[in-house]
VEXDREN-2710 file (C-alpha; in Angstrom, 1 decimal):
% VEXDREN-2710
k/r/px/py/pz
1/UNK/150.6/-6.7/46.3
2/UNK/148.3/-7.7/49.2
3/UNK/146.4/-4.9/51.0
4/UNK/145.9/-6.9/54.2
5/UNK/147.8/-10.5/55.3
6/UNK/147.2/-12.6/58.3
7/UNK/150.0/-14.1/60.1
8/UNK/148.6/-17.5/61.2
9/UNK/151.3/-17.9/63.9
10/UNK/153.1/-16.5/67.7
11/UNK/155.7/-15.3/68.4
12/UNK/159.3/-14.9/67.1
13/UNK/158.0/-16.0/63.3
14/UNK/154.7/-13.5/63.4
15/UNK/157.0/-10.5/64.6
16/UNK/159.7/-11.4/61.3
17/UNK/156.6/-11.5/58.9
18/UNK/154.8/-8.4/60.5
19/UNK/157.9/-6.7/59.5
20/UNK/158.6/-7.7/56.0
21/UNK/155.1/-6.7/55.5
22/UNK/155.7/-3.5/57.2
23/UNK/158.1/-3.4/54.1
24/UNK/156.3/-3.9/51.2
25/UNK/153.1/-1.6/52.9
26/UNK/151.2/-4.5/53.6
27/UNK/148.9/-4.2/56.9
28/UNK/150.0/-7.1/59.7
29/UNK/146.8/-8.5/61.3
30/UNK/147.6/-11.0/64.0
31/UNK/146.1/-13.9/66.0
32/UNK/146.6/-15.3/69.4
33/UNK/145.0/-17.5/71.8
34/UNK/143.7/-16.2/75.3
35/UNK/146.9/-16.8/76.9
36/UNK/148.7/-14.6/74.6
37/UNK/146.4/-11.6/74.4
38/UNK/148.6/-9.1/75.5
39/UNK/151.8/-10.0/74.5
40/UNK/153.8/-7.0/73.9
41/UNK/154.6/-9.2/70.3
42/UNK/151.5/-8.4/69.5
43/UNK/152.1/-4.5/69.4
44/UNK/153.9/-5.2/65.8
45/UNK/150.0/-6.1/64.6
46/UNK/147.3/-3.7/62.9
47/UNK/144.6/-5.9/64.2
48/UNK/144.3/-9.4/66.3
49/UNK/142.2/-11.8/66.2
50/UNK/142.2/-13.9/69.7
51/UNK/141.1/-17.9/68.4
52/UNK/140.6/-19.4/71.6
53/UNK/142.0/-21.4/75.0
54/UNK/145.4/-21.5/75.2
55/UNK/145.9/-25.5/74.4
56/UNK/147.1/-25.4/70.5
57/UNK/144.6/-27.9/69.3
58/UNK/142.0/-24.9/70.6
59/UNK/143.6/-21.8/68.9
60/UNK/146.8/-21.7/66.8
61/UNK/145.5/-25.5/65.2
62/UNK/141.8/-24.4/64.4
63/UNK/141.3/-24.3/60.8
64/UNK/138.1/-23.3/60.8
65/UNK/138.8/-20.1/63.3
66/UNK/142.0/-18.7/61.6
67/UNK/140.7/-18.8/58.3
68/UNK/137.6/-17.1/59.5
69/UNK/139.7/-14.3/61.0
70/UNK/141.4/-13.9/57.8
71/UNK/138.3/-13.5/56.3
72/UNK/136.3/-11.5/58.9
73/UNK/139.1/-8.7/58.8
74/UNK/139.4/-8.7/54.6
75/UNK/142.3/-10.4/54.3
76/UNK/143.2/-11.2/51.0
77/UNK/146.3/-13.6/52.0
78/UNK/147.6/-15.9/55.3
79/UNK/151.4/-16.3/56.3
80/UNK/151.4/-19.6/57.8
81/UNK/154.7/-19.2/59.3
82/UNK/156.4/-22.4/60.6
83/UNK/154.9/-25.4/62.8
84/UNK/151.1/-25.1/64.0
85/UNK/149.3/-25.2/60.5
86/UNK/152.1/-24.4/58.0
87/UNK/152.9/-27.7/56.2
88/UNK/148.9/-29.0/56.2
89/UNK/147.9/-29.8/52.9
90/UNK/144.4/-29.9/54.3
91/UNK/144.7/-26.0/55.7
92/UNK/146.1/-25.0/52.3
93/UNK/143.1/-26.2/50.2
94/UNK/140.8/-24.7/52.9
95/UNK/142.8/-21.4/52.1
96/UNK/142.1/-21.9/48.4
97/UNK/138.5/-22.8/48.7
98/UNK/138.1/-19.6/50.4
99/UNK/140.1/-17.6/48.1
100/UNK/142.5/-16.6/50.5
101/UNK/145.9/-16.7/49.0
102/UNK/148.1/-19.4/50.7
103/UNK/151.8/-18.2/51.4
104/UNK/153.2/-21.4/50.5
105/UNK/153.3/-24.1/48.0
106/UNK/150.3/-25.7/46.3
107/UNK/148.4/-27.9/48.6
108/UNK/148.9/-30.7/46.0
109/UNK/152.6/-30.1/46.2
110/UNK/152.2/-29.9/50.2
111/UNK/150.5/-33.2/49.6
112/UNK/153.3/-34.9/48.4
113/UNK/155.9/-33.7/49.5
114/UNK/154.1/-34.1/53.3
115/UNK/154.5/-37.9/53.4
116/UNK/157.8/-39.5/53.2
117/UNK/157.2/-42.0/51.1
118/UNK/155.4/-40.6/48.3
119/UNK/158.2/-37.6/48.5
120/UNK/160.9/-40.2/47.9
121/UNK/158.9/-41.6/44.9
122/UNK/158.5/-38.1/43.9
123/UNK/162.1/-37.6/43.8
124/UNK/163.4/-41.1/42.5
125/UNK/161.4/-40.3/39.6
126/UNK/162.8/-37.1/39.0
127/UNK/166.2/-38.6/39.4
128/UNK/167.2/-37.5/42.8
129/UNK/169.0/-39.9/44.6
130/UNK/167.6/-41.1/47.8
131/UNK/168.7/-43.5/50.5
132/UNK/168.5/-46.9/49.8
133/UNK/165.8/-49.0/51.2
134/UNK/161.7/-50.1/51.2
135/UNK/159.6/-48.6/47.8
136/UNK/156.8/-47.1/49.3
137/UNK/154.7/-47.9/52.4
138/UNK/155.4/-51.4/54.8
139/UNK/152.6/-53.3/54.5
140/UNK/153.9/-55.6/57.7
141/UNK/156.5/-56.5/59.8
142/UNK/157.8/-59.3/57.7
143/UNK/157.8/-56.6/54.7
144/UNK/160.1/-54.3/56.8
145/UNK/162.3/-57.8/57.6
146/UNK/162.6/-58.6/54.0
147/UNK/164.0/-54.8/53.1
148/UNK/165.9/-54.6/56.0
149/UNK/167.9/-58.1/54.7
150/UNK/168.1/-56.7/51.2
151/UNK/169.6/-53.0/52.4
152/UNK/171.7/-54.5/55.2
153/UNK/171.9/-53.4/58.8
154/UNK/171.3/-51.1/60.3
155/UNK/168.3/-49.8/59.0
156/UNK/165.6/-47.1/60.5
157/UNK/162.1/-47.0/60.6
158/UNK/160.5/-43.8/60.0
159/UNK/156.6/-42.5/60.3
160/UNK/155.4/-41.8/56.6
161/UNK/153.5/-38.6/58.7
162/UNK/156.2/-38.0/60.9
163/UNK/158.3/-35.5/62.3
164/UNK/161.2/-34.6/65.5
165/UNK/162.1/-38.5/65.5
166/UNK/158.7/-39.7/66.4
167/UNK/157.8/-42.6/65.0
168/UNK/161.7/-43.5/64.5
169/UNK/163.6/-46.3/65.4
170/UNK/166.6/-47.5/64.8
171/UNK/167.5/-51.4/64.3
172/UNK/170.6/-53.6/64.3
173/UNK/169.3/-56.8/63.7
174/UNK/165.8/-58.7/62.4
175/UNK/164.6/-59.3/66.2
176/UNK/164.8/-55.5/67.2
177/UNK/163.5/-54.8/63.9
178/UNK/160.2/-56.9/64.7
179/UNK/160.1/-55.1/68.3
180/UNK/160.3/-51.9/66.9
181/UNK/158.5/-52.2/64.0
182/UNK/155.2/-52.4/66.9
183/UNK/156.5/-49.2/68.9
184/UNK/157.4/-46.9/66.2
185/UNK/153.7/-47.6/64.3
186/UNK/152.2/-47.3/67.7
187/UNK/154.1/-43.9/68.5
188/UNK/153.6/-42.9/64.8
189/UNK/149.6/-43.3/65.2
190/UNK/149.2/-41.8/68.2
191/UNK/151.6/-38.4/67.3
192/UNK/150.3/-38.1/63.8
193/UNK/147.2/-39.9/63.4
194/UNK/149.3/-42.3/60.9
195/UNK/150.8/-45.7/62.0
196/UNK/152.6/-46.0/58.7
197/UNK/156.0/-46.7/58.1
198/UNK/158.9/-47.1/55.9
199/UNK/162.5/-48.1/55.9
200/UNK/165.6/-46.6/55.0
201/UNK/169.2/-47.9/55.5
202/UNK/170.9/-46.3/58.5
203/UNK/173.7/-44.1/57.4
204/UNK/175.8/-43.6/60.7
205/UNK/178.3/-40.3/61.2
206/UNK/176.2/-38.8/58.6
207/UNK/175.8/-34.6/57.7
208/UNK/172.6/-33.5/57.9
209/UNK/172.5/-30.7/54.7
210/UNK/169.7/-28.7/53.3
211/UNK/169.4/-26.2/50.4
212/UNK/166.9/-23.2/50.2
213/UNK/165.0/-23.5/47.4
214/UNK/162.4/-20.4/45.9
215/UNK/159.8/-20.7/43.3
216/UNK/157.7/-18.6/41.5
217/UNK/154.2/-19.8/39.6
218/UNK/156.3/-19.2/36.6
219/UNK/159.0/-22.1/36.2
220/UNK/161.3/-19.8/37.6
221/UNK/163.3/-21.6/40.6
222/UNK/166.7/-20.8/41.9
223/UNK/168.5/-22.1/45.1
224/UNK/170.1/-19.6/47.8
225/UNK/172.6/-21.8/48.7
226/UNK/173.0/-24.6/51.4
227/UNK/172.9/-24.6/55.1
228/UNK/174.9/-27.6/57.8
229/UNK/172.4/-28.4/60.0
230/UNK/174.3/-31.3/62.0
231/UNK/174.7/-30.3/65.2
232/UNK/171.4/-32.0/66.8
233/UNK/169.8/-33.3/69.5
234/UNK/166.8/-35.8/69.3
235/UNK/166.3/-34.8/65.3
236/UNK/166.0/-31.1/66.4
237/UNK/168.5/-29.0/65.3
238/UNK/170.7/-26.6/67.8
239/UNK/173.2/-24.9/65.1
240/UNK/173.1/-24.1/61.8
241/UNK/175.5/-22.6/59.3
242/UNK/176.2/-21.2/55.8
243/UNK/178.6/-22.7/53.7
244/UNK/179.0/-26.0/55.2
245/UNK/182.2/-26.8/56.0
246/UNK/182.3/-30.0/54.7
247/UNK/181.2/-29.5/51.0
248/UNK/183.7/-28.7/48.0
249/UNK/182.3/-26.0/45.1
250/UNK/181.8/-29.0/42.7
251/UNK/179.1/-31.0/45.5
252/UNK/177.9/-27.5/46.4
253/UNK/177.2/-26.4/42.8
254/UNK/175.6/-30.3/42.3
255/UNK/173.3/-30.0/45.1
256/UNK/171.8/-26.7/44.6
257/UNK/171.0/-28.1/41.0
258/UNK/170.0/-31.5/42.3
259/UNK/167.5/-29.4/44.8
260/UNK/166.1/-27.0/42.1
261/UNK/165.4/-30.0/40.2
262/UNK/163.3/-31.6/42.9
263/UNK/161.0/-28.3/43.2
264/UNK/160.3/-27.9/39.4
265/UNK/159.4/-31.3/39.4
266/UNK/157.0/-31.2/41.7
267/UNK/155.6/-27.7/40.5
268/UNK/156.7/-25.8/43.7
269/UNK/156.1/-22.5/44.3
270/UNK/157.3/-20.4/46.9
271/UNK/159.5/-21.3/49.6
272/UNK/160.9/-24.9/50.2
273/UNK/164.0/-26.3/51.6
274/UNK/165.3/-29.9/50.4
275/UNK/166.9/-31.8/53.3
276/UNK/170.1/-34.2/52.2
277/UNK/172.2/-36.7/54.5
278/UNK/175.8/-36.8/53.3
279/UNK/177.4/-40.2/54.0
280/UNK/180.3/-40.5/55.5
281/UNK/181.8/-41.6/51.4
282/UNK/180.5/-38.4/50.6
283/UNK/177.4/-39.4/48.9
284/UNK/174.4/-37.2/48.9
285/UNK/171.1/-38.5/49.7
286/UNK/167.8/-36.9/49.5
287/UNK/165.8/-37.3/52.9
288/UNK/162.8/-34.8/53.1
289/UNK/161.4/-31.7/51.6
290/UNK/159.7/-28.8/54.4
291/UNK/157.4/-27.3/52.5
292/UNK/157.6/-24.1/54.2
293/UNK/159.6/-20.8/55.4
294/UNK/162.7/-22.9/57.7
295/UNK/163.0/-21.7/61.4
296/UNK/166.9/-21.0/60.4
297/UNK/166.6/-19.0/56.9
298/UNK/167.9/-16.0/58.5
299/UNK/171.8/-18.0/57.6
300/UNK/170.9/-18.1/54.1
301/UNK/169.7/-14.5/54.3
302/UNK/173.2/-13.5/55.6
303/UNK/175.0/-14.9/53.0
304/UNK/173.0/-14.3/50.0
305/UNK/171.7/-10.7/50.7
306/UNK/168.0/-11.3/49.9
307/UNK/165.4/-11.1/52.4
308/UNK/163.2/-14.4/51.9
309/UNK/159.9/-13.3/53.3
310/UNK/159.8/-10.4/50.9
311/UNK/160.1/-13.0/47.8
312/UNK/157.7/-15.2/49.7
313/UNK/155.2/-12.3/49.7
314/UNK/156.3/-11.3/46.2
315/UNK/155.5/-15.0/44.8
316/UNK/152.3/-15.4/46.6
317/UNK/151.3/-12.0/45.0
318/UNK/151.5/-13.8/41.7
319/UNK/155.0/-11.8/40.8
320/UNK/158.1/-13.7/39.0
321/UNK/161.6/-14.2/40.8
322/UNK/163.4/-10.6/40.5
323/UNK/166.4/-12.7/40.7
324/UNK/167.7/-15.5/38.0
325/UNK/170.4/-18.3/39.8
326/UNK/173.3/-16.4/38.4
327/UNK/172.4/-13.2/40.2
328/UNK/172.7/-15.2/43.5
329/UNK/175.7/-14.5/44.7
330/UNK/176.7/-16.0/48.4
331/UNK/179.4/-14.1/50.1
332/UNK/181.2/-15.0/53.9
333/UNK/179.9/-17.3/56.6
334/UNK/176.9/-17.5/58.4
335/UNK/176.2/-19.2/62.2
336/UNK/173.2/-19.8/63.8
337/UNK/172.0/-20.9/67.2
338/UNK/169.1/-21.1/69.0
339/UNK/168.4/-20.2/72.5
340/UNK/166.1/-22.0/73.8
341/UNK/164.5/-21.8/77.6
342/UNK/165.3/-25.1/78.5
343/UNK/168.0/-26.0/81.0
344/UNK/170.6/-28.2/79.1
345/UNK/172.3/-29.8/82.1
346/UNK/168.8/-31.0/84.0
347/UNK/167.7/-33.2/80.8
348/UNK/166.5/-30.0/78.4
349/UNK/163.8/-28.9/81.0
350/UNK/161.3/-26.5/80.0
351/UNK/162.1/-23.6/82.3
352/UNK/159.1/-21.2/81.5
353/UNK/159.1/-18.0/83.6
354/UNK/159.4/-14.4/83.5
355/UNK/162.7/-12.5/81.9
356/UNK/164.2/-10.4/84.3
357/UNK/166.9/-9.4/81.8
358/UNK/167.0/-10.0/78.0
359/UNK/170.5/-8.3/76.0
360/UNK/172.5/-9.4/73.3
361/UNK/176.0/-6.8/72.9
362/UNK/175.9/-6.2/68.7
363/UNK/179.1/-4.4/68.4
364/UNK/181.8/-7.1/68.8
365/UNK/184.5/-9.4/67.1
366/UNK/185.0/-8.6/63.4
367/UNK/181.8/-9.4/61.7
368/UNK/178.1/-8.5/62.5
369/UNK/175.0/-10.0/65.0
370/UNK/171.7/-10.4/64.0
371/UNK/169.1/-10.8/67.0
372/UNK/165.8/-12.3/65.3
373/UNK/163.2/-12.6/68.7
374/UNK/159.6/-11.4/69.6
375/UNK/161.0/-11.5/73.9
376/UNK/162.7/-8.5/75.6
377/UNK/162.9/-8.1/79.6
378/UNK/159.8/-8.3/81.2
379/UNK/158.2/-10.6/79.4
380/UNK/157.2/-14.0/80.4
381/UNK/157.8/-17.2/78.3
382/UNK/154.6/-19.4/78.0
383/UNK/154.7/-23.0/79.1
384/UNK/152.0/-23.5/76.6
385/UNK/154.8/-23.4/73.2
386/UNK/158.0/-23.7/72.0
387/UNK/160.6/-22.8/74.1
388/UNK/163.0/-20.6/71.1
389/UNK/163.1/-17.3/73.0
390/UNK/165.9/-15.6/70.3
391/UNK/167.9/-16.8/67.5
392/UNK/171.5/-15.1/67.4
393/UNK/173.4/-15.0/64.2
394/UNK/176.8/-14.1/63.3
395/UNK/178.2/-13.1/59.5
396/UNK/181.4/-12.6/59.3
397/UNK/183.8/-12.8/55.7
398/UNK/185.4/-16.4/57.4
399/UNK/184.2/-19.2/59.6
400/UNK/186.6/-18.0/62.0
401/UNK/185.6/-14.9/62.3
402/UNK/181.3/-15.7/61.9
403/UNK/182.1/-18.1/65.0
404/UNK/184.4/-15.8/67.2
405/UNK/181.4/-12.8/66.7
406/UNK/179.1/-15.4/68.0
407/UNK/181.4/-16.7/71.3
408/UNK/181.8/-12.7/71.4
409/UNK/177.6/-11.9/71.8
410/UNK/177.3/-15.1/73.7
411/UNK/180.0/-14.4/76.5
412/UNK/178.5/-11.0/76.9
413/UNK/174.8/-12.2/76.5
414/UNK/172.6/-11.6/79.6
415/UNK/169.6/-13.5/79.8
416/UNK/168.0/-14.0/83.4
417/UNK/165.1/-15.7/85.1
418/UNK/164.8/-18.4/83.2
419/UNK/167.3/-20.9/82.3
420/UNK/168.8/-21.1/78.8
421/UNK/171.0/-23.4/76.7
422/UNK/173.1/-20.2/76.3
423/UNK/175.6/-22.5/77.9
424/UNK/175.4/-25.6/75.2
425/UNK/176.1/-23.0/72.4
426/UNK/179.3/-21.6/74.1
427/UNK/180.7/-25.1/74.3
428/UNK/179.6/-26.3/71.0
429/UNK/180.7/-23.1/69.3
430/UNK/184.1/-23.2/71.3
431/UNK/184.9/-27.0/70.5
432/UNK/187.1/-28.4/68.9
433/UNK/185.5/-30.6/66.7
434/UNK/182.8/-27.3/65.6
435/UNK/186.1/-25.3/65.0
436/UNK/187.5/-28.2/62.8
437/UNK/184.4/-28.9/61.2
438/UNK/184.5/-32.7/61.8
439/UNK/181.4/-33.2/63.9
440/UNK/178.4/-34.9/62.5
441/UNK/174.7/-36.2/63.6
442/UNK/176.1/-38.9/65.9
443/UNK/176.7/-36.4/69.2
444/UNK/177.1/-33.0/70.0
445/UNK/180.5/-31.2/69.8
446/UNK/181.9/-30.0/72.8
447/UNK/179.0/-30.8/75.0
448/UNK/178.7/-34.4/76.9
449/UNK/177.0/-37.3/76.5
450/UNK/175.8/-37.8/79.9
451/UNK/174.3/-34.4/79.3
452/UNK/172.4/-35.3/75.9
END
């Protein structure tokens, strides 16, 4: 095992990672940038680096400075968390080049699976299904006309580089096609330095479903189960839950094997989650890979029993699996949401500030909170970053009972000073439609539209 890691990452992620290495007796060195020197977060850390200004593209995005700390303070491996650096091909080789061991994939894999149309190729020939529409790249407008005639409308265009709905648009017929086509390249350029684009049939009312995949360098790969990540706004996900309600054991068993099949085709190691759209005919559809630790793994923690970072650590350590698919054994019902400082009934406004209260009761309803979060009273949420102050999760043996331990927390939550969509989760949690399990991509249950 490693002696000394670096966590290339802030916040909520760097204080989970500090602690499973806390675990395995590996030593935590940190980074920040100037604006986050100080951060009581930073307490979890043997040592921290500070890589610059407090603009991203200065500090937490300089490849050349983080892997310099790792190698100025003898570490042997680098955490890349989530966001900033984590799914960068580029980064990863740099990692390798230096002989630094990259917690992640192979950057070759990265590579591949970091551009949407090459992932789908990937996939189509390893005989995963994926949603109908243009091979490859659009070479022009008239391209994206002729594949949008052939798939039917509507159809969406999507940045091969892109990410959070940039770079999409959605099309009804050939003349907003041909005005889109423009925007969407245009946003796509600008956002990822790619214009490119591709086209895929637009599946409305669909169920946005992803299964946890993890690889060791052996051609050992199992799946820890899938996670329901519908319940959206603008491509970014709010809730997320363990089983889906939607899926019978047969599709659930399919899909796991479906996903595992994706990773060893690709050789993937470590890991990966493999994002499906189920159609409203109950077809499953493959849409993306992240090739990286998900922001919401803690659900598939809570239902599985195993503690992803640790086999992250244990993988990148050159170790094997400890545990074959049939040891994986998914128990109860998992909910997450994330609370976010942003005020849900002004548009999602960033509401940065200081916390001048910060509690989450544990001890309620019939199953068990888990609080992941790097915040706690006092402390003051940057306007520099992402807004997730906390994730709260619920387990419970039932859905019922995973969603009334979360209304439970929530009700009694106290978080003050800033605003929060504390009151988004209550409504979506206590709707009707979340209850039911009927809701899909298209809106958010129990909240309204005007609000969106």
């Amino acid at each position: 095992m490693f002696r000394r890691l670096l966590i290339a990452n802030r916040g909520e992620v760097a204080v989970r990672v500090a602690r499973a290495c806390r675990d395995l007796g590996i030593s935590p060195v940190g980074v920040a940038s100037e604006s986050d020197l100080g951060a009581r977060w930073l307490a979890c850390m043997d040592d921290v680096v500070c890589l610059g200004p407090s603009a991203s593209r200065e500090s937490y995005l300089r490849m050349d400075r983080v892997v310099q700390a790792a190698l100025q303070q003898g570490c042997a491996a680098l955490h890349p968390g989530w966001g900033f650096l984590s799914e960068n091909p580029r980064f990863a080789a740099l990692c390798e080049q230096h002989g630094v061991t990259f917690v992640g994939p192979p950057s070759t894999a990265m590579d591949v699976m970091g551009r949407k149309a090459p992932a789908k190729a990937a996939m189509r020939a390893a005989g995963v299904p994926v949603i109908p529409g243009s091979i490859g790249l659009l070479a022009s407008v008239d391209e994206a006309v002729a594949c949008a005639r052939e798939a039917g409308y509507p159809v969406i265009l999507k940045a091969d580089a892109g990410g959070g709905g940039r770079g999409m648009r959605k099309c009804f017929d050939e003349a907003q096609l041909r005005a889109a086509f423009v925007q969407a390249s245009a946003e796509a350029e600008s956002a990822f330095g790619s214009g490119a684009l591709y086209l895929e049939k637009y599946l409305e009312g669909g169920r946005h479903i992803e299964v946890q995949v993890m690889a060791d360098r052996f051609g050992n790969c199992i799946h820890v189960g899938e996670r329901e990540c519908s319940v959206q706004r603008n491509h970014q996900k709010l809730v997320e839950e363990s089983p889906s309600p939607v899926l019978d054991a047969a599709t659930r068993a399919r899909i796991g094997e479906i996903a595992v099949r994706a990773a060893r085709s690709i050789g993937y190691v470590g890991a990966g989650t493999i994002e499906f759209l189920r159609a409203d005919d109950g077809a499953i559809y493959f849409m993306e890979m992240n090739t990286r630790l998900q922001v919401e793994h803690g659900v598939s923690e809570l239902v599985s029993g195993l503690d992803l970072v640790h086999l992250q650590l244990q993988v990148a350590a050159n170790g094997r699996l400890p545990i074959a698919q049939p040891a994986v054994k998914l128990a109860g019902s998992a909910i997450e949401v994330r609370i976010n400082a942003e005020d849900p009934a002004n548009g999602f406004r960033p509401s940065p500030g200081t916390l001048t209260a910060f509690e989450f009761p544990r001890d309620l309803g019939p199953g068990t909170i888990r609080v992941d979060t790097h915040m706690q009273a006092g402390d003051s949420v940057s306007p520099h970053y992402d807004s997730l102050i906390a994730k709260v999760l619920a387990h419970a043996p039932t859905r019922e009972g995973a969603i009334e331990t979360l209304l439970a927390c929530l009700r009694r939550a106290r978080v003050e000073g800033v605003a929060t969509t504390l009151p988004l989760h209550l409504a979506v949690l206590d709707s009707r439609e979340f209850r039911a399990g009927t809701y899909d991509t298209r809106s958010i249950p129990g909240w309204p539209a005007s609000a969106r």
